[in-house]
C-alpha positions as CSV (number, residue, x, y, z in Angstrom):
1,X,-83.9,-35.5,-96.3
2,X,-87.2,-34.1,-97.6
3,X,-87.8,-35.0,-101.8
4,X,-90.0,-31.9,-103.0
5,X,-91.9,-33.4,-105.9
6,X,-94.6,-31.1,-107.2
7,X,-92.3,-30.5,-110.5
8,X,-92.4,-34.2,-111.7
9,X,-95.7,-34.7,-110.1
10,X,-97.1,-32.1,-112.6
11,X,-95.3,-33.6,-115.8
12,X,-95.7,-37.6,-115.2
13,X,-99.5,-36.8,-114.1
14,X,-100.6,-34.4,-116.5
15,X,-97.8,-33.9,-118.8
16,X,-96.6,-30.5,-117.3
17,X,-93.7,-28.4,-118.2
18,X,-93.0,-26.3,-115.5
19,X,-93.5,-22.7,-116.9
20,X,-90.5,-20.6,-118.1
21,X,-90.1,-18.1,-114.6
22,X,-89.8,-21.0,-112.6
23,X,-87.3,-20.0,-109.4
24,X,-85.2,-22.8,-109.9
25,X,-84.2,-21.7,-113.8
26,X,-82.2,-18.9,-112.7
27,X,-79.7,-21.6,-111.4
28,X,-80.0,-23.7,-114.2
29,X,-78.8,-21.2,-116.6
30,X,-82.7,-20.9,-117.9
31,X,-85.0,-23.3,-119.1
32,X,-85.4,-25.5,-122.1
33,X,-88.2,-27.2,-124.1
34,X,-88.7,-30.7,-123.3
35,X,-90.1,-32.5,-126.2
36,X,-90.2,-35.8,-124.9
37,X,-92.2,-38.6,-123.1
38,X,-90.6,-40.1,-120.9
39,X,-93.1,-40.5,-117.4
40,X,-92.3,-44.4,-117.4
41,X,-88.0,-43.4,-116.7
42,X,-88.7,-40.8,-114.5
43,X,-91.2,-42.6,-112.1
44,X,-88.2,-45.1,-112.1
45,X,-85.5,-42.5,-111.1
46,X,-88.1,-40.7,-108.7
47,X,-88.5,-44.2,-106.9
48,X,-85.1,-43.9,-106.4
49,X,-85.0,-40.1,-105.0
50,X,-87.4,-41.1,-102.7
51,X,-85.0,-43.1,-101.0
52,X,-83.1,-40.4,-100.0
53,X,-84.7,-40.1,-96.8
54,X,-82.4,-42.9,-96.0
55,X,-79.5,-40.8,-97.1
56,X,-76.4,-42.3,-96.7
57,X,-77.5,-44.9,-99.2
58,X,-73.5,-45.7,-100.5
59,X,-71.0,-46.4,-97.7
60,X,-73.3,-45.6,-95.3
61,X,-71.1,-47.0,-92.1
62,X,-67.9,-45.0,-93.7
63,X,-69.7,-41.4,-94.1
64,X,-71.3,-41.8,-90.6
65,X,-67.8,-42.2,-89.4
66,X,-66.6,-39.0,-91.0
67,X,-69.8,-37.2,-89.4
68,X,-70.6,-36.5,-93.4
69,X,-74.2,-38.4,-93.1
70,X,-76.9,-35.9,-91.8
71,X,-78.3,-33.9,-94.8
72,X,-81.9,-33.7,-92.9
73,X,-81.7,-30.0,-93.8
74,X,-81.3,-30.5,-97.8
75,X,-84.7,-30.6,-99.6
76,X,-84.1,-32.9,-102.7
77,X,-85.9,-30.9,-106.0
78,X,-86.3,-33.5,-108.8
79,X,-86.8,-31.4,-112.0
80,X,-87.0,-31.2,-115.6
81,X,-86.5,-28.5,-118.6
82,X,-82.9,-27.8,-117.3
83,X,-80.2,-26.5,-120.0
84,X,-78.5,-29.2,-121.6
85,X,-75.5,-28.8,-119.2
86,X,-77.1,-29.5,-116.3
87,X,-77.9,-32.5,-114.4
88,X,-77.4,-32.1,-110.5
89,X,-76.5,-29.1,-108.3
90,X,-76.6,-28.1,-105.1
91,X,-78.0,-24.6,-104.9
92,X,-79.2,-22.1,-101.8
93,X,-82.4,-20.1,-101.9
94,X,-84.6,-18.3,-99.6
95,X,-82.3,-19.6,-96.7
96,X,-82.9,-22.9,-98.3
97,X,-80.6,-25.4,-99.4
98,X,-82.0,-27.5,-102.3
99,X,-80.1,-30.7,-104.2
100,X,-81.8,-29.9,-107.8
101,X,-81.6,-33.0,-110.1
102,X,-83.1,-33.0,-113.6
103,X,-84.1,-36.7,-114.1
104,X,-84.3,-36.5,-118.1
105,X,-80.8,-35.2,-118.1
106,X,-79.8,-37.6,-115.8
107,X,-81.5,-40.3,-117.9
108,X,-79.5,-38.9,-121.4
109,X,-76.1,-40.8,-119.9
110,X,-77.0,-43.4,-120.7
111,X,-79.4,-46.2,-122.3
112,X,-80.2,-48.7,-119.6
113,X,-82.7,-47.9,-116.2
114,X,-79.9,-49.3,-114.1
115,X,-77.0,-47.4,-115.3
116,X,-79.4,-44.4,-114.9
117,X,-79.9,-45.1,-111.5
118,X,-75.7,-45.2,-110.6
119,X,-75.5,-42.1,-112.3
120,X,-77.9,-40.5,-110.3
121,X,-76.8,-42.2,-106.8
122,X,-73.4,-41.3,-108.3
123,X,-74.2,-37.1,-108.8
124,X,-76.6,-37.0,-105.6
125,X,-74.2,-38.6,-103.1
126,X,-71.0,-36.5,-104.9
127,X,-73.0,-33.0,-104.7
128,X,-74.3,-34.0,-100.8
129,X,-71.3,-35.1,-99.6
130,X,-68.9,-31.9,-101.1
131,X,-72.0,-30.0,-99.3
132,X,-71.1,-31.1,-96.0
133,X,-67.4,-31.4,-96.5
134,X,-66.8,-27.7,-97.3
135,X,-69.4,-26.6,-94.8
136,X,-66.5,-27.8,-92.2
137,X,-63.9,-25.5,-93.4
138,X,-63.5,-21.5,-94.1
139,X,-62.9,-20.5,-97.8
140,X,-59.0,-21.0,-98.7
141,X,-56.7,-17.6,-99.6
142,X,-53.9,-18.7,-100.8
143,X,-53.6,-20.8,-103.8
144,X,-51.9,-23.9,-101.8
145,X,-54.8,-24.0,-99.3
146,X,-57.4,-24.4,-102.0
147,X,-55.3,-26.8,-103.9
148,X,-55.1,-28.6,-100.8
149,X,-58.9,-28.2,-99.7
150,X,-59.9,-29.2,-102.9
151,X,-57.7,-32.7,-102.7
152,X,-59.2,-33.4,-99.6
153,X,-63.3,-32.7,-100.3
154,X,-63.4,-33.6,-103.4
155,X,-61.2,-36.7,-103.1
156,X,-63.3,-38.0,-100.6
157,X,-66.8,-37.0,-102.1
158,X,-65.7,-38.5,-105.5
159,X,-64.4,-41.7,-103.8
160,X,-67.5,-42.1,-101.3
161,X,-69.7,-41.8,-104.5
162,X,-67.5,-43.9,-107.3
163,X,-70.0,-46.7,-105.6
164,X,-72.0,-48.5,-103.4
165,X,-69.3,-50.6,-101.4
166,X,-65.4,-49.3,-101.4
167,X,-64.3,-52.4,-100.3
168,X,-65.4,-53.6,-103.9
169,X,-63.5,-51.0,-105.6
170,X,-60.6,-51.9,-108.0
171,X,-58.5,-49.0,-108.1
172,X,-55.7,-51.1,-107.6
173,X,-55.7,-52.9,-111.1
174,X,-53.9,-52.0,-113.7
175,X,-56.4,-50.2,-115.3
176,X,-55.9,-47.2,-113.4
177,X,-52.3,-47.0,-113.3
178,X,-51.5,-44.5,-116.0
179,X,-54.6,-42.0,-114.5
180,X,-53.7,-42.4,-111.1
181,X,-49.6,-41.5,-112.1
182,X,-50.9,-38.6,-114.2
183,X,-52.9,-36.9,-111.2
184,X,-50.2,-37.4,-108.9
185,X,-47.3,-35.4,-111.5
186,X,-49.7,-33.2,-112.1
187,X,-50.6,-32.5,-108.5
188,X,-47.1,-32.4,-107.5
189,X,-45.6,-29.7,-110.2
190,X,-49.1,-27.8,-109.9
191,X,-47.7,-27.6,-106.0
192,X,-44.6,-26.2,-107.1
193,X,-45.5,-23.3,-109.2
194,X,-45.0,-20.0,-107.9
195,X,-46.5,-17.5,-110.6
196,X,-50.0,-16.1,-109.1
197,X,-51.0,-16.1,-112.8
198,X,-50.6,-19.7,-113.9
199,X,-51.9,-20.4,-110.4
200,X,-55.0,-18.9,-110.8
201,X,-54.8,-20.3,-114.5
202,X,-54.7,-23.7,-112.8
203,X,-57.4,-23.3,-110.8
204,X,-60.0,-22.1,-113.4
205,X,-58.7,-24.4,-115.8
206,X,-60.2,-27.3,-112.9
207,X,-63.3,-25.5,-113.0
208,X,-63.8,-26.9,-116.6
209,X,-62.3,-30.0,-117.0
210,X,-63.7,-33.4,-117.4
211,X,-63.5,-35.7,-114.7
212,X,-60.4,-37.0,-115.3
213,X,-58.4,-34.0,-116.1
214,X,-59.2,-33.3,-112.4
215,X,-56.2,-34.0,-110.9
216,X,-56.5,-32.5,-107.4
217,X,-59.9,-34.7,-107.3
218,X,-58.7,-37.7,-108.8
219,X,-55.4,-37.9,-106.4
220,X,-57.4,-37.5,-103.7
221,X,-59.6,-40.3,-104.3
222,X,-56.8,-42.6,-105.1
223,X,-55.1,-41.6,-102.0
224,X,-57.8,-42.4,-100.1
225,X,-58.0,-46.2,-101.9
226,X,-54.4,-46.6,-101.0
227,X,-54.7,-46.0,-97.6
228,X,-57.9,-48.1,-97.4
229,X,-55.7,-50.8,-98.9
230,X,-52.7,-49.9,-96.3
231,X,-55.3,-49.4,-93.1
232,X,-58.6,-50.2,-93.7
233,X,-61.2,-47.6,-92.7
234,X,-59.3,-46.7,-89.9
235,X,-56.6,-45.2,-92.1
236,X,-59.3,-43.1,-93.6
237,X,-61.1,-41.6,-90.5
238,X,-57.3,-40.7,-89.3
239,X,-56.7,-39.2,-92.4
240,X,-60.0,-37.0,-91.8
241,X,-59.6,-36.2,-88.5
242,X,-56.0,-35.2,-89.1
243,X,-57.8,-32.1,-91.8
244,X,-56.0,-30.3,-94.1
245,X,-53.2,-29.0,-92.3
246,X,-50.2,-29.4,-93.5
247,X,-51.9,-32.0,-95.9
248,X,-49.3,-31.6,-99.1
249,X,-46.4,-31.6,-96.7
250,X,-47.8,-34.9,-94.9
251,X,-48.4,-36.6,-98.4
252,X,-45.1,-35.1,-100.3
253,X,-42.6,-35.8,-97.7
């Protein structure tokens, strides 16, 4: 993977702000003032970009088995002067397909360099990983096959990013019990509805929820972490190969 760097280049070296018409505004909702300093926190996160040529860089031997590790032809655009709203994105232009991460946004989650860097690792490998994971099917139709392709791409992009190792995760503890029930109802009675309307209610309703309000998402991932528990990563590259056919029926039944 190639890390384009002119943009942060031109701000840590000369305290640049990339001008106003910049392409990469237009998918950023526009641009806004940066009034800070910060060179020192994004030379840290831009040492971490640059790493990306490495890509995998969480569960590496795991993503390589699902054939979800080659992103050689995603040019990684570290930015600044994003809208508020924005952090990381995958977007396509001029027949290019760039990962567009604004490190000062990424740096306003939180307080400490190294929690900065797992929310970074955390968005890059998320947004790379749905990239390639969609790419493998057509668009859904009916609301059933996106429910279903959504529980499948983004369960596995969101568990392949929680972390580094996912033999270290703890999504067994008790912790997670009550968010890991909830998903699962909700998945379950969202499968059930008939009405096109509260369907298509449902599924713009996911396009602005928080994280954990994700249902489809969030069951996925904890799927996946139970059948890691039950079968190891061999459980998990079945469960891949097998696709999305059939998938509620397979899980429901």
């Amino acid at each position: 993977m190639y890390v384009q760097t002119d943009v942060i280049d031109a701000y840590m070296q000369e305290r640049k702000i990339p001008d106003k018409n910049a392409w990469f505004y237009q998918y950023t909702n526009g641009c806004h003032i940066v009034f800070d300093n910060r060179q020192e926190v994004c030379q840290a996160l831009l040492s971490e970009c640059k790493r990306y040529d490495a890509f995998p860089l969480w569960n590496s031997t795991l993503a390589h088995a699902l054939h979800i590790d080659a992103c050689d032809d995603i040019i990684l655009y570290p930015v600044i002067g994003t809208q508020p709203s924005f952090d990381c994105r995958i977007v396509h232009h001029h027949q290019k397909t760039y990962l567009l991460v604004d490190l000062l946004h990424i740096a306003d989650h939180t307080k400490t360099l190294k929690q900065m860097c797992y929310v970074l690792h955390h968005l890059c490998h998320q947004n790379l990983f749905k990239e390639k994971l969609y790419a493998m099917y057509p668009k859904p139709n009916t609301f059933h096959e996106q429910l279903s392709l959504r529980f499948f791409v983004e369960g596995i992009a969101l568990y392949l990013s929680w972390n580094e190792n996912h033999g270290a995760y703890v999504f067994q503890s008790k912790q997670y019990d009550t968010k890991k029930e909830r998903a699962f109802v909700l998945l379950f009675q969202a499968y059930e509805v008939k009405e096109t309307s509260l369907q298509n209610m449902i599924l713009q309703g996911l396009k602005h929820s928080d994280l954990w309000s994700r249902f489809p998402d969030i069951a996925g991932m904890f799927y996946l972490d139970d059948l890691y528990q039950e079968q190891g990563d061999k459980g998990i590259r079945l469960y891949f190969e097998q696709g999305i056919d059939q998938l509620f029926q397979r899980i429901f039944d």
